[in-house]
N, C-alpha and C positions, 0 to 999 in steps of 0.2 A: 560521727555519723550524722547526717541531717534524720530531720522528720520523716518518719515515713512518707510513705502515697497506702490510700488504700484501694484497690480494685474491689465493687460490692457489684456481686453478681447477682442481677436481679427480671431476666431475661426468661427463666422457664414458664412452661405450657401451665405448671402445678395441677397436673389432671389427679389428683388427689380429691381436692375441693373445688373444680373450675365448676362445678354441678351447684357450689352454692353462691359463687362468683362471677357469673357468666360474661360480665361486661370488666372487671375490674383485674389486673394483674394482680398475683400473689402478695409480692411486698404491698401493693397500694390499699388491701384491706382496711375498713375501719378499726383503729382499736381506740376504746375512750374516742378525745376530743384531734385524734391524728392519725393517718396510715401507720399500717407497722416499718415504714421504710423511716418515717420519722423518725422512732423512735430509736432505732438500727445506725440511722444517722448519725444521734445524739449520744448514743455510749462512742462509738468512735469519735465523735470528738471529745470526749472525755480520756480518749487513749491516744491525744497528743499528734494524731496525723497533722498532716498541712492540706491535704491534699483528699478529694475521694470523687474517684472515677467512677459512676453508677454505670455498669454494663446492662443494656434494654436490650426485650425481645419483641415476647408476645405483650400485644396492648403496649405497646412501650409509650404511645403518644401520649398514655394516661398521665404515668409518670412524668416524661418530658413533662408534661403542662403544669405538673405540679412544683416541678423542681425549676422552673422558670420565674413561677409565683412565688418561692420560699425565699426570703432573703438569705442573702450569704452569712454567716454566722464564724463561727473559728474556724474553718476550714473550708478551703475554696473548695464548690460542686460543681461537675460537670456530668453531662450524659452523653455514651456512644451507645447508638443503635448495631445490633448485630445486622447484616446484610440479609440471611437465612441462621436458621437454628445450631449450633454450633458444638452443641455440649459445651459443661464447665471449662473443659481445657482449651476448647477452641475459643472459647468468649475471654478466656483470660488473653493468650494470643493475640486477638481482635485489638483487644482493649491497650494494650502493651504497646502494640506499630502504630495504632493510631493516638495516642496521646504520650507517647515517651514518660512514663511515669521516675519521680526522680527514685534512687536506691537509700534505702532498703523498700519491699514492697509487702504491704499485706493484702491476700485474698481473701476473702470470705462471702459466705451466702447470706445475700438479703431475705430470707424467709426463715432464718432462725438467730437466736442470741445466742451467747454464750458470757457471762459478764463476771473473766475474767482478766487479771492486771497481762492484757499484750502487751502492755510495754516490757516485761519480764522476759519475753518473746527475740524481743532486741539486745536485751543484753547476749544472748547467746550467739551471736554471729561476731563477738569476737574473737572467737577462735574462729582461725581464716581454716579451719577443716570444713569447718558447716558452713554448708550451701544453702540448708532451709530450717525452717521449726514447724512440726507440726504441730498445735494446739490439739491437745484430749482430755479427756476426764471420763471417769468411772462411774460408770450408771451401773445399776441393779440386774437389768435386762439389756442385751445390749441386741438380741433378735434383731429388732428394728433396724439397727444400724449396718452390724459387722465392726471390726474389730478391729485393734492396731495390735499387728504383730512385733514386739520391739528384741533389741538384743540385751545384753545385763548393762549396758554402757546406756542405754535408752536411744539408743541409734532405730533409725525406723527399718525396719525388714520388710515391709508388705503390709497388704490391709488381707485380713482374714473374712472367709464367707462368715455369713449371717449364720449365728445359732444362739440356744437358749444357751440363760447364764449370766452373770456378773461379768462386766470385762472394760479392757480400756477403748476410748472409742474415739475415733476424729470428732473434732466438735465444728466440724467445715471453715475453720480459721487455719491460716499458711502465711509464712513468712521468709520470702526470699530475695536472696544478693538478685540485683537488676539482667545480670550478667546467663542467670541461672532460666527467666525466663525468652531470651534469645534462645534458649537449643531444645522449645518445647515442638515436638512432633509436629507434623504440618497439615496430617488427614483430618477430615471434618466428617463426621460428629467428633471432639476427642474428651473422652473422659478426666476428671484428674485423678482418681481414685487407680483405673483400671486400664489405663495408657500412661497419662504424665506418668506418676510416681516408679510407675515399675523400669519407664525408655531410660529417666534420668537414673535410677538407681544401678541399672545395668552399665551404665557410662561410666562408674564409677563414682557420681554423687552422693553426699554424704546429709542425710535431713537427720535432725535429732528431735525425740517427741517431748514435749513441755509440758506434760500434766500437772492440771489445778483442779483444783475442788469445789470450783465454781456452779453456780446457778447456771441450767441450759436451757434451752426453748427452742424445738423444731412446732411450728404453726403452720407445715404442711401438709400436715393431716386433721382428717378431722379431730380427732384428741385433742391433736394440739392446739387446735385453733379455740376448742371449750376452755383449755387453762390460759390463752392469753393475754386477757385481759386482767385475770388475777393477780399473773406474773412480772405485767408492768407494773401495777399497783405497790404490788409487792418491793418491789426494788428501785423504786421511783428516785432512789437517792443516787443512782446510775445513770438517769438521764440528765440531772440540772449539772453536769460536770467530773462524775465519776468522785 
């Protein structure tokens, strides 16, 4: 199997924090001496892609200008512009037709980390059953999030509403055959959580969830955005190469 591609979705409004960001898109934040996009960047290239397609939205010129100025490093950058606002599923879509990403592919959101071993993520598409992996991990509280409903096989069943409680949780990381994002829905806005996952798994699709024990970091919110610069610090041995 080649190197993956990664598709990094990094195109929303983040009306979370856009009140302390007004001019700067989400990923583009300062953290320390770099955006958080940089840094998002450099664990995935530490997880062996060839390839990572940055999906823009809002402010995206920011971006663009920045990733025009970055040298190219282990893994060739490029950026697509969404045309209008797309939702996750629709921007993967976008991103898909218009750059033919090679297979296997990884998606994930550029506004949080998750730093654990995807490559682990790849081993499990060889069984020709699995169509995808969902990356999660077990947080304390999973309110925030909602849930991954799994079976005893660890096969994905659904994402669960939001409630208090320990639970397993998507860590917005996905790993799928090339083939598997040709038959995603074609309405815009499209969700991945609460369109993709549910069109595909009715088709008969099979995703398996890959829980790790991994350090995670949603910087969407205000919270998050106080622990992140702690949290690069903290794990800095993540960024020079994984």
């Amino acid at each position: 199997m080649s190197s993956p591609t990664l598709i990094l979705l990094a195109g929303g409004a983040g009306v979370r924090i856009r009140h302390l960001y007004p001019t700067v898109p989400k990923p583009m934040i300062p953290v320390g001496a770099h955006p958080f996009l940089e840094w998002v960047i450099r664990y995935w290239e530490g997880q062996s892609v060839s390839r990572i397609i940055v999906s823009l939205g809002h402010l995206a010129e920011v971006a663009e200008d920045y990733l025009k100025r970055r040298p190219q490093a282990r893994a060739h950058i490029e950026a697509v512009r969404e045309p209008t606002p797309m939702g996750t599923g629709g921007a993967v879509r976008f991103a898909n037709s218009k750059s033919q990403p090679r297979d296997p592919i990884f998606v994930a959101n550029a506004d949080s980390l998750f730093l654990a071993d995807a490559r682990r993520a790849v081993m499990r598409l060889g069984d020709e059953n699995v169509d995808g992996v969902v990356l999660g991990t077990n947080v304390a509280d999973a309110q925030r999030y909602g849930s991954l409903d799994t079976d005893p096989d660890g096969l994905l069943r659904g994402f669960r509403e939001k409630c208090a409680g320990s639970g397993l949780i998507s860590a917005g990381v996905y790993l799928f055959r090339r083939r598997v994002l040709d038959l995603l829905p074609s309405q815009i806005p499209l969700s991945m959580e609460t369109e993709v996952f549910p069109n595909l798994m009715a088709r008969g699709l099979n995703f398996v969830v890959d829980s790790q024990p991994a350090p995670f970091l949603d910087m969407g919110t205000p919270e998050g955005l106080q622990d992140v610069e702690g949290f690069i610090a903290a794990h800095a041995s993540w960024f020079n190469g994984g």
